[in-house]
C-alpha positions as CSV (number, residue, x, y, z in Angstrom):
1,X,-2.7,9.1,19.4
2,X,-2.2,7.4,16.0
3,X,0.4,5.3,15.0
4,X,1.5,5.7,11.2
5,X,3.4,3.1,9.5
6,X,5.1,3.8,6.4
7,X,4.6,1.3,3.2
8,X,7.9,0.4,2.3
9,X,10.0,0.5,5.6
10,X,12.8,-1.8,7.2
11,X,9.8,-3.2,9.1
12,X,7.4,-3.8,5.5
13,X,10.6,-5.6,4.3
14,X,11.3,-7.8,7.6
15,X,7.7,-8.9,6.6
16,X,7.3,-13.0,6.9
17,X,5.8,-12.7,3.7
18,X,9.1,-11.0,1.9
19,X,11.0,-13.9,2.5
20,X,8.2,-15.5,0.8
21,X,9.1,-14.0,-2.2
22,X,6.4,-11.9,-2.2
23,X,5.9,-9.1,-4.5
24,X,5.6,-5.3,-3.1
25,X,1.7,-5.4,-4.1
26,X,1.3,-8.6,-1.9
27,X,3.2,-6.8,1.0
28,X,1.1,-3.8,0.7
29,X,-2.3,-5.6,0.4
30,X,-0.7,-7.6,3.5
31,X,-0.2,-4.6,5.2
32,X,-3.8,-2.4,4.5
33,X,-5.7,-5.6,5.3
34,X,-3.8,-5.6,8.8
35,X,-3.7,-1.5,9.5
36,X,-6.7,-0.6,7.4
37,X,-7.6,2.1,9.8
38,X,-5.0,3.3,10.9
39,X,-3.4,6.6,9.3
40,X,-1.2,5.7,6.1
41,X,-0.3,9.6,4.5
42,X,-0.2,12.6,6.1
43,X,0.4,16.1,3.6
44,X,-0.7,19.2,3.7
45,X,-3.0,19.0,6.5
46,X,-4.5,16.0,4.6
47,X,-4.6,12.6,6.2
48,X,-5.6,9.0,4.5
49,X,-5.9,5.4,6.1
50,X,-4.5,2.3,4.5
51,X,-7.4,1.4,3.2
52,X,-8.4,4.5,1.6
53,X,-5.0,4.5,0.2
54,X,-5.6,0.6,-0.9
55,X,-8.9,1.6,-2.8
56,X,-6.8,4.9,-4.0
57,X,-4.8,3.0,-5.6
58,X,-6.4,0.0,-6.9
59,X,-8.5,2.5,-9.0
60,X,-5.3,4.1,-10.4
61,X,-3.9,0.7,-11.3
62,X,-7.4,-0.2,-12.9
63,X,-6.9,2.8,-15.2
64,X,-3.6,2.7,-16.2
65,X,-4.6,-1.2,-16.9
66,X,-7.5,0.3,-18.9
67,X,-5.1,2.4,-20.9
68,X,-2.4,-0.8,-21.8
69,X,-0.5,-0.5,-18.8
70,X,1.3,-3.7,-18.3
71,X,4.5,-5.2,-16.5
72,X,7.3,-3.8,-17.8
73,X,5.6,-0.8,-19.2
């Protein structure tokens, strides 16, 4: 039996590192470094770990990045 711990909870924002003033992409790195194998998203019959959702979304940001993405944008 798998635990799955959602990203943003009352628990991800009890983090020691939120009253660190750190930023939600700190808190979620934070997190996949610590749970990496553990199961992050369940839908459809479809599960993925932290860190596949880490790498997941590291490429997205890369690409959006690519395109002019920026802060505040």
């Amino acid at each position: 039996m798998s635990t799955t711990l959602p990203v943003v909870s009352k628990h991800t924002m009890n983090h020691p590192l939120a009253h660190l003033g750190a930023s939600l992409a700190e808190l979620f790195a934070d997190v996949c470094n610590k749970y990496g194998d553990r199961l992050a998203v369940t839908l459809d019959g479809r599960s993925i770990t932290y860190e596949e959702l880490n790498r997941t979304s590291n490429r997205i940001a890369a690409a959006l990045v690519e395109q002019g993405a920026h802060p505040g944008t």
